[in-house]
C-alpha positions in Angstrom: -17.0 5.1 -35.1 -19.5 6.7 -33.0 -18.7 10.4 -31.8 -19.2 11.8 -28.9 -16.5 13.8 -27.7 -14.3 16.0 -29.2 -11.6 13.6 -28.9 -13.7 11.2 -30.4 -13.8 13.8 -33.3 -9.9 14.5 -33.7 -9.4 10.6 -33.7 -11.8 10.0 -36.5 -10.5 13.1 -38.3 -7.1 11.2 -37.9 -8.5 8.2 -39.2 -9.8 10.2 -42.4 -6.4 11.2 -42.8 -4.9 8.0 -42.6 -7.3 6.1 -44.5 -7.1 9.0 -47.0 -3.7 8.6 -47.5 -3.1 4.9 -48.1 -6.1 5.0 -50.6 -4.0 7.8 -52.5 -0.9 6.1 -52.5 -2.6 2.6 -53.4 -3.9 4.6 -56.6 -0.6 6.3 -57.2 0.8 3.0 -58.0 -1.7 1.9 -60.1 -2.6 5.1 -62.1 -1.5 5.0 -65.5 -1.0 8.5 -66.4 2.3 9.8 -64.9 0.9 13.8 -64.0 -1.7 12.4 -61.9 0.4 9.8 -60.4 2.9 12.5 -59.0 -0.6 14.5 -58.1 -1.6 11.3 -56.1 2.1 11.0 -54.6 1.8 14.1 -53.5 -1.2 14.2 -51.9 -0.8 10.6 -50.1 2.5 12.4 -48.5 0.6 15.5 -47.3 -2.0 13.3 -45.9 0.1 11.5 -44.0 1.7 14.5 -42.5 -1.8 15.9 -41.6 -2.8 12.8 -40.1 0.3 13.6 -37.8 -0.4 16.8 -37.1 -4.1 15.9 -35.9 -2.4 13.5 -33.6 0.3 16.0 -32.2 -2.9 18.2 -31.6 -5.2 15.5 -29.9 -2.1 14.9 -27.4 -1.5 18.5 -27.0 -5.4 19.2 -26.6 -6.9 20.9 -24.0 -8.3 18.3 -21.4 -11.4 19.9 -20.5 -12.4 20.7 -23.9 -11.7 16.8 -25.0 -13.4 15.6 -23.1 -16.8 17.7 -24.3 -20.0 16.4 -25.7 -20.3 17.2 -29.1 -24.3 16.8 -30.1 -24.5 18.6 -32.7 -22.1 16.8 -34.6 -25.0 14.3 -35.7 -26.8 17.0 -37.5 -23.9 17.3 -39.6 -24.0 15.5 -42.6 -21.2 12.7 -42.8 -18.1 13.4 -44.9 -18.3 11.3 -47.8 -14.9 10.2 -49.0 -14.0 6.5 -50.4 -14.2 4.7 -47.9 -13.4 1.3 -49.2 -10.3 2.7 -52.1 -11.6 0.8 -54.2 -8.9 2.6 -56.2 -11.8 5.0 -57.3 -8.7 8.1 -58.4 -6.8 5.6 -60.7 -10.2 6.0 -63.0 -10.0 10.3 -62.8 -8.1 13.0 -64.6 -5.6 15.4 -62.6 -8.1 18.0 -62.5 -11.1 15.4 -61.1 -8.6 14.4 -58.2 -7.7 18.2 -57.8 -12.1 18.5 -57.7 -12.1 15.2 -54.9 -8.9 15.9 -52.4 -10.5 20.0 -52.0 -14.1 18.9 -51.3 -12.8 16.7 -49.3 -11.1 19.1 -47.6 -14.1 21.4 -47.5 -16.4 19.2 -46.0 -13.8 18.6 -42.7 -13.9 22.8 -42.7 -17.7 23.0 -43.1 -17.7 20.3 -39.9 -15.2 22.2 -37.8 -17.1 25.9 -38.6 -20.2 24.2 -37.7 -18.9 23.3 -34.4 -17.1 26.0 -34.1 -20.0 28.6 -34.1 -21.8 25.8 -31.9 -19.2 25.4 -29.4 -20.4 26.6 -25.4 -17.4 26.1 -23.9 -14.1 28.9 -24.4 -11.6 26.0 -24.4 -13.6 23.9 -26.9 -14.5 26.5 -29.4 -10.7 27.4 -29.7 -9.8 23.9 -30.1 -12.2 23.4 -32.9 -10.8 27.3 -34.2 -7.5 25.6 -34.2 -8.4 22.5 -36.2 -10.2 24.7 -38.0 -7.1 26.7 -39.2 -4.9 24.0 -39.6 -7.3 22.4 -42.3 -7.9 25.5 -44.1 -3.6 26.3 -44.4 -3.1 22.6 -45.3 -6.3 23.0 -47.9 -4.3 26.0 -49.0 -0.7 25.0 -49.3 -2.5 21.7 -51.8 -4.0 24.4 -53.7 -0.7 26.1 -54.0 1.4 22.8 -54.9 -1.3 22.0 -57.3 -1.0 25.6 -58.9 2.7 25.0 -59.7 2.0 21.1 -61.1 -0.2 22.9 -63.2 3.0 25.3 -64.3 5.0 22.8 -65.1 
């Protein structure tokens, strides 16, 4: 997907979401250890609920600010994530999927900071603030599910 605009950017965000999701739940199934196979439930649902929140967002967006160029975004390097699940967390650990969903996560808030401090116009730079918080309180209520798997 090629990015120009910031509503080219929530979209693909979106995407990641989704795509993230159905990998995690593919794995779920397959995964042979039962902690990491709640783990991956668990994740697959809250990806699926960001992925809906990103799209609440993109058709609540400001207009103006959507429809901005977003050049610096190509200087960025790419998120890496699985792209083709080729079941890749059905081979890891709890605490190598725990490692994988937060840098995940991380790279989608180094993006948005990036933009963020790059960001000319008002309305644009607190869109991307806004996307910017919501990733970092979903990145922190995983961390704070994960901490009570690990309790249990």
């Amino acid at each position: 997907m090629e990015l120009k605009t910031f509503k080219d950017l929530i979209d693909w965000t979106r995407t990641l979401h989704h795509h993230m999701a159905a990998c995690l739940a593919h794995c779920a199934s397959e995964h042979q250890e039962e902690r990491a196979r709640i783990l991956l439930d668990y994740l697959a649902t809250h990806e699926t609920e960001l992925e809906k929140l990103v799209t609440d967002f993109e058709r609540e967006g400001d207009a103006r600010a959507l429809k901005t160029w977003i050049y610096d975004f190509l200087s960025h390097k790419p998120i890496e994530t699985h792209r083709t699940c080729d079941l890749p967390y059905t081979r890891m650990g709890f605490d190598d999927i725990c490692h994988e969903i937060f840098d995940f996560h991380d790279q989608i808030i180094d993006l948005y900071q990036n933009l963020k401090d790059r960001a000319e116009i008002p309305e644009a730079r607190d869109m991307v603030e806004n996307l910017l918080n919501l990733e970092r309180h979903e990145a922190m209520r995983i961390a704070r599910e994960i901490g009570r798997m690990q309790d249990v």
